[in-house]
Structure formats: C-alpha cells, structure tokens
C-alpha positions in Angstrom: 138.7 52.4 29.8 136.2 53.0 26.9 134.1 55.9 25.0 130.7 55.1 24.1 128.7 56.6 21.8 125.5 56.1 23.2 126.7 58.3 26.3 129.0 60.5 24.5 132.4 61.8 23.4 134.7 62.8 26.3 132.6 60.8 28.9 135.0 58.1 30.6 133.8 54.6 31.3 136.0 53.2 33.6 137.2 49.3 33.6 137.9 47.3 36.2 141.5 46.9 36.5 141.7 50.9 35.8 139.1 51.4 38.4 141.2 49.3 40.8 144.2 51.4 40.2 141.7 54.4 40.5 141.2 53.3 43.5 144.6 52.7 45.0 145.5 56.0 43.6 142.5 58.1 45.2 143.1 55.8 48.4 146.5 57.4 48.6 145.9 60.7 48.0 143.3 60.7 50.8 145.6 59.0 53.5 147.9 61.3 52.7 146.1 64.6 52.6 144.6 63.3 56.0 147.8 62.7 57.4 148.7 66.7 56.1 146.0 68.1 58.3 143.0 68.2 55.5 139.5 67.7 55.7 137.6 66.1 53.1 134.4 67.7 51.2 131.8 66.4 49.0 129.9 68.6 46.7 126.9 69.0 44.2 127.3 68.2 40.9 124.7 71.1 39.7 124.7 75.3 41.4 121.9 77.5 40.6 123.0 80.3 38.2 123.6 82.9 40.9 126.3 80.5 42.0 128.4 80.8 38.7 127.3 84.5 38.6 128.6 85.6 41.7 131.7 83.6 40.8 132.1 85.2 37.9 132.2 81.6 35.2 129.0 82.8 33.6 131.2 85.9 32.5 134.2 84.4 31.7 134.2 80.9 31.4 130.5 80.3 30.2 131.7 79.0 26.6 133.6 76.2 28.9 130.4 75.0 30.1 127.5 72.8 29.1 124.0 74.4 28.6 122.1 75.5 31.0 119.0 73.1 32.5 115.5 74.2 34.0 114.4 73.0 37.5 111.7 73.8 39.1 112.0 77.3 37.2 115.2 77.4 38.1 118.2 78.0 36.1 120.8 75.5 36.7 124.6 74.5 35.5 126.4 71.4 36.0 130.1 72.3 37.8 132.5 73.0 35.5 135.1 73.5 38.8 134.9 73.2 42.5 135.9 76.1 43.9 132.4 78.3 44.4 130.9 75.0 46.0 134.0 75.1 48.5 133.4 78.8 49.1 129.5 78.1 50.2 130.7 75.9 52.7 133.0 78.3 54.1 130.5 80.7 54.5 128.6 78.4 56.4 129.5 79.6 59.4 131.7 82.7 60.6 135.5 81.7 61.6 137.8 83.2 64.0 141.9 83.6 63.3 142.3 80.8 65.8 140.1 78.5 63.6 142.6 79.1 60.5 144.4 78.0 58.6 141.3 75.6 57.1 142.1 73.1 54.8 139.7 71.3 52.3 140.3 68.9 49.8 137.7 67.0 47.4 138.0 64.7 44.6 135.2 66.0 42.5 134.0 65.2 39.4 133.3 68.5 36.9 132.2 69.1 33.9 134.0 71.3 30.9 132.7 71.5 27.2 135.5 71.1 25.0 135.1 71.2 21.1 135.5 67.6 19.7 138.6 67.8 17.9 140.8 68.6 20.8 139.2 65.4 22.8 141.8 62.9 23.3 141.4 59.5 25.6 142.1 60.4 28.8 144.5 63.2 28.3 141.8 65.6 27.0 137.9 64.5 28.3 134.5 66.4 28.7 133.9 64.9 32.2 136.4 64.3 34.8 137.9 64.6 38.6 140.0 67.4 39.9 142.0 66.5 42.9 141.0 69.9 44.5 142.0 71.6 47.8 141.6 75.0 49.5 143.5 76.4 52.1 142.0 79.4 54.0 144.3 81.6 56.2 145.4 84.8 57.9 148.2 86.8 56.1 150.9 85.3 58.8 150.1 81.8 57.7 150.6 82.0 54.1 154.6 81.3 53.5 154.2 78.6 55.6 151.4 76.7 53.8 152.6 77.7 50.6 155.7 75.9 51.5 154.0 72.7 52.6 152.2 72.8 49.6 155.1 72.7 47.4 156.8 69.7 49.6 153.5 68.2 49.8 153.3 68.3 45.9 156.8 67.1 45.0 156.4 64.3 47.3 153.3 63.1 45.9 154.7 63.3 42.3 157.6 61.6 43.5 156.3 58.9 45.3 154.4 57.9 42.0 157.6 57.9 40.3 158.1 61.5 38.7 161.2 62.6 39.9 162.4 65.5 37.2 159.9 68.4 38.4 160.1 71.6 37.1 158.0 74.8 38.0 156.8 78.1 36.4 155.8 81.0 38.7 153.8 83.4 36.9 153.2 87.1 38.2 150.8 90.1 38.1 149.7 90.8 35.2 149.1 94.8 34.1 145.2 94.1 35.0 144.6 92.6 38.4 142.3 92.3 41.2 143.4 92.7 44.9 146.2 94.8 46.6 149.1 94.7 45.5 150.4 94.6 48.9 148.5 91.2 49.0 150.2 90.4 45.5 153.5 90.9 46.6 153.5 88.9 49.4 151.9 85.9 47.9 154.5 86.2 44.9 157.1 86.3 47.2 155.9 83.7 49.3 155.6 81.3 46.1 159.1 82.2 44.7 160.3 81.2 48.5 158.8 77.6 48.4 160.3 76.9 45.1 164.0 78.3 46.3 163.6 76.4 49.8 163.1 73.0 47.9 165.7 73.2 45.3 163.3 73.2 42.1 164.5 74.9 39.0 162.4 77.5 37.7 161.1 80.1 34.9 159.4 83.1 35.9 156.5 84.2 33.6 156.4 88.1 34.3 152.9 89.5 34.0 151.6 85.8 33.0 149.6 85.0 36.5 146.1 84.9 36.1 144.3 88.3 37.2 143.0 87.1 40.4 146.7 85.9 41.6 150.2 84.8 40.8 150.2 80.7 40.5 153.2 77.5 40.6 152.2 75.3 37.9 154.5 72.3 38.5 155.5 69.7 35.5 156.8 66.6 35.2 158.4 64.7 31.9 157.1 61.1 31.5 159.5 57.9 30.3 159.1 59.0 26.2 160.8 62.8 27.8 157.1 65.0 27.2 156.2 67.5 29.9 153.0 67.6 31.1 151.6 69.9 33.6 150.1 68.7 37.3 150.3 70.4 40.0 149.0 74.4 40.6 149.4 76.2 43.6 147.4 79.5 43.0 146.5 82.5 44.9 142.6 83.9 44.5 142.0 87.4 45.4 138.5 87.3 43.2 136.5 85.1 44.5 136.7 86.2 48.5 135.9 89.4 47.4 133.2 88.1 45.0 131.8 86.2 48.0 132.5 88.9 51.3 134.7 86.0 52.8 136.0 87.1 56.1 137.3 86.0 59.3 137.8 87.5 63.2 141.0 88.5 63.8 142.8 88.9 67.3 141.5 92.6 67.3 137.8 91.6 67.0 137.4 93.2 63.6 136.0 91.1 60.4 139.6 90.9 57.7 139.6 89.1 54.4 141.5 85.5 54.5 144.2 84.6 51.7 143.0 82.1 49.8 144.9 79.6 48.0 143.7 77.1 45.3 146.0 73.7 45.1 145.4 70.4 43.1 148.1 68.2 43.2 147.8 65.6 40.2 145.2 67.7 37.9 143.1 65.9 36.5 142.9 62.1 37.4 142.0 60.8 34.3 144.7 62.6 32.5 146.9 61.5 35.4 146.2 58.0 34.9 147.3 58.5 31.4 149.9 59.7 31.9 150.9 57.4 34.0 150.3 54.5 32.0 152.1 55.6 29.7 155.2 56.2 31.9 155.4 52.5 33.5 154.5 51.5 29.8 151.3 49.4 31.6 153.9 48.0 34.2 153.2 49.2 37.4 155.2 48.8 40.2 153.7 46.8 42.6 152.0 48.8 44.8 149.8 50.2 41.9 149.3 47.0 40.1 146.0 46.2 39.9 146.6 42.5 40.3 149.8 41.8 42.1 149.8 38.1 41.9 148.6 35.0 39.8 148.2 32.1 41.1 149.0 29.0 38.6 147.9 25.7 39.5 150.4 23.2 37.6 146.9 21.2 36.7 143.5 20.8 37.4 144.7 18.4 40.4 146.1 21.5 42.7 143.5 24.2 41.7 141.5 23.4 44.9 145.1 24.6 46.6 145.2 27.3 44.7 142.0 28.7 45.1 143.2 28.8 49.5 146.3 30.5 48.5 144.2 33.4 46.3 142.3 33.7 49.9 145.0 34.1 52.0 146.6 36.3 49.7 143.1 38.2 49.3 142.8 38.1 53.1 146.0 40.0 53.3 145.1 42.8 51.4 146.8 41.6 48.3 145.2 41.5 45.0 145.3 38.5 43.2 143.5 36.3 41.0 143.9 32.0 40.1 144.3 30.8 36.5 142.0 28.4 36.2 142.0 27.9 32.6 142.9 24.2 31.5 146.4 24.9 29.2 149.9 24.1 29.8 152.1 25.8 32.8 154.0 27.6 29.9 150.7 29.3 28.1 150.0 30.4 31.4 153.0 31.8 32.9 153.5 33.5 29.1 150.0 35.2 29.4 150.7 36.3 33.2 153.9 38.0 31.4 152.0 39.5 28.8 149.2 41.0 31.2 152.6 42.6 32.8 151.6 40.5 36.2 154.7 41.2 39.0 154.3 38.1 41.1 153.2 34.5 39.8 
C-alpha cells in the first residue's frame, strides 16, 4: 500500500498483492455473513445535510467530518459512518413483527477528518471501510441476536488467527437517551452473551455511550498489543431521531431495538494489524500468492507456464518465475517474498 501526496494524507492506495488479500478477506466476510442470515447493502458516499442533522453528526461529530460541498444549492457531506444511510433504507417501507429480526450488513467506505499527527499507515487513515451491520428486532429477539453476534464475532476473529479475545461491556451512563427499561434489558442481554461464551471481561460502569450500552471486543497481536475490533452496540437515538417503528402482533406501530455490530473495524486497520501478526507470512489461505512455479531452466518454462494454468484454473493463486538465474536465486527470492508452496 502507498500514501501519495498528490491525493493526500490518510487516503490509502491499495497494491496488488494487498488488494488480493483485501479481497480474500472481504470474500469471506460476505460468505459468511450470508451464511448467518444477512443481507448485503450498498450506500452513497455523500447525504444531504438534513441527513447528518436528523442524525444528530452535525451536532456532535461535525469536527470529525470534512467540509461541507454545494450541489445543486444543496448542502452536502461525504459519510463519515453508515448507519443514517442504513436507517433510510429501513424506512423504505413499513415492517411487520413477522418480517423481524432484519439483518444488514455493508462494507462501506467513510470518510473521518483526523488531524495529521495522529495519522498512521493503516492503523490510523482519513478514508477507509467499516465492516458495518444492523440488526433490527422486536424486544423478544434481542438476547438471542446479541448472542449470535458475539459467537459470530469470536469466530471470525478466530478463524483469522486471534484466539486471546477479551471484552469490555460498558453501561449507562448518568445522561442517557431511551428507557431505562430498554437499557436494562439490552445490558443484560450483552453481559449474557459474554458469560454464555466463556470470554473474560471488565465492566466499564457509566462508560456506554449515551444512546446505549456497547461490547467492544479486543484481541493482542504476535508482539502482545491489544487492539480493539469488534463492537456490538445498542442505539436508542437514532430510532427515535428517525420515528423507526414496526407492527406488532396487536396491530399497533412499537419502536424496534436496534443494534449496531462491525466485526473487524476498520479493514485497513485490520489488514495491519494483521500483517503485522503473521509477520507478512500468511497462512495459506490468505496468501496472496500461494504458489511459485520454478522452471529449472528456460527449457521447461513452456511446462511451467501449463502448470500456473491448472493451478490458476483451480482457484489457486500462483505465478511462474520466468526470470533467467540459477534454481537457488530463485527458490531464495520465493523464500524471501514469504511464498508457502514452490
């Protein structure tokens, strides 16, 4: 990956072997979120001003943003999160209890203004992609998909090689939107999932955002550094902010819980980070090339070049040396570029 100036700081270019793991890495995420019972959204980039002021980011999260742009006469923002443009399409249409719970998920790109000096590589950008979801659903539902979250979150981490998860749980703090009926049970529903699984935990009391209580969910890399990924998060703001509702089974309009989830964060930061853990040797399902072909000499590159396309035809990702040095220069730089198979 690169930084260039002419573009600007915080603005990831990404290069083709990290695009390729990109690529394996949003591939799986969106097999398995499909296989969880998600549906996939894609979004605008830009939202009028009304957007972010019924929303409430042009009151508190405005110095987070980038400068406003006129279109049309128009006053217009570029999306520093997801979540309003999630909300519009629920109010697309109006949703009955038997419809719920609804769960969306989008890999979408956003845009946060963050003061030069904290910028760093990937770990800390300007521009980047939040592995969002949403889950809409009737007060019955929530333990329930608050618990497949969790699982759903631990395995993911796990399966790219995080195994030492911890978890924070923060709580109402003294101001708060929403009933506390509704706070209770989310807390509680939260502090279940985390007991169910097993996961050590800290409780932050008072410390949850004032629209909900939230899981933040870290891991510690090869080096021993925490870093945070996952967030489960209630929202009691923005439904209210927006007049969500849904038909219940008595015919009467009720507000739906609303949970915000992302599961790696991030995915430049994720990358990172994950770099960093496998020290740039992947295992081999994320490897970016999983096999070099080395011809002994220029005599059994024509063999070489059908054994790249069978690989290639087998989904495997490979690439032929065809550079004209000794067996031992190749092999070496095949090592070097942390290559599994050769």
């Amino acid at each position: 990956f690169s930084v260039q100036d002419d573009v600007g700081p915080g603005l990831i270019h990404w290069h083709p072997k990290g695009a390729r793991i990109r690529c394996i890495i949003e591939d799986f995420w969106r097999k398995r979120h499909f296989r969880s019972g998600y549906e996939m959204l894609f979004t605008p980039h830009i939202g009028r001003a009304k957007l972010w002021e019924t929303s409430g980011h042009l009151d508190f999260y405005r110095e987070n943003m980038y400068s406003s742009m006129d279109i049309d006469g128009m006053e217009y923002f570029v999306k520093p999160m997801n979540c309003p443009f999630h909300i519009q399409v629920y109010r697309s249409k109006k949703y009955s209890y038997r419809e719920l719970p609804l769960r969306w998920a989008e890999l979408g790109t956003v845009y946060r203004y963050e003061k030069s000096g904290v910028l760093h590589g990937l770990l800390r950008v300007r521009g980047f992609t939040q592995d969002d979801a949403h889950i809409f659903c009737t007060p019955e539902q929530v333990e329930e998909e608050v618990q497949e979250a969790v699982v759903f979150a631990l395995g993911m981490l796990r399966t790219f090689g995080f195994s030492d998860v911890s978890a924070y749980l923060s709580t109402r703090p003294e101001k708060a939107v929403g009933e506390e009926e509704r706070w209770v049970q989310a807390t509680s529903s939260l502090e279940s999932a985390l007991k169910s699984q097993g996961i050590s935990y800290e409780v932050d009391q008072g410390g949850g955002a004032f629209y909900g209580p939230k899981i933040d969910l870290k891991i510690k890399d090869a080096l021993n550094r925490e870093w945070q990924m996952g967030t489960i998060q209630f929202d009691f703001n923005i439904p209210e902010r927006f007049d969500l509702t849904f038909v219940g089974a008595d015919g009467q309009e009720h507000r739906p819980y609303m949970v915000h989830r992302a599961l790696l964060g991030s995915i430049e930061r994720f990358f990172g980070i994950l770099t960093e853990h496998y020290a740039g040797a992947f295992p081999v399902w994320l490897a970016p090339e999983q096999v070099r072909v080395i011809p002994l000499t220029e005599d059994q590159l024509e063999y070489a070049e059908e054994v790249d396309g069978a690989l290639r035809a087998s989904d495997i990702r490979t690439s032929v040396d065809r550079k004209s040095e000794k067996v031992g220069a190749k092999i070496r730089r095949a090592h070097n570029e942390k290559v599994p198979y050769m």
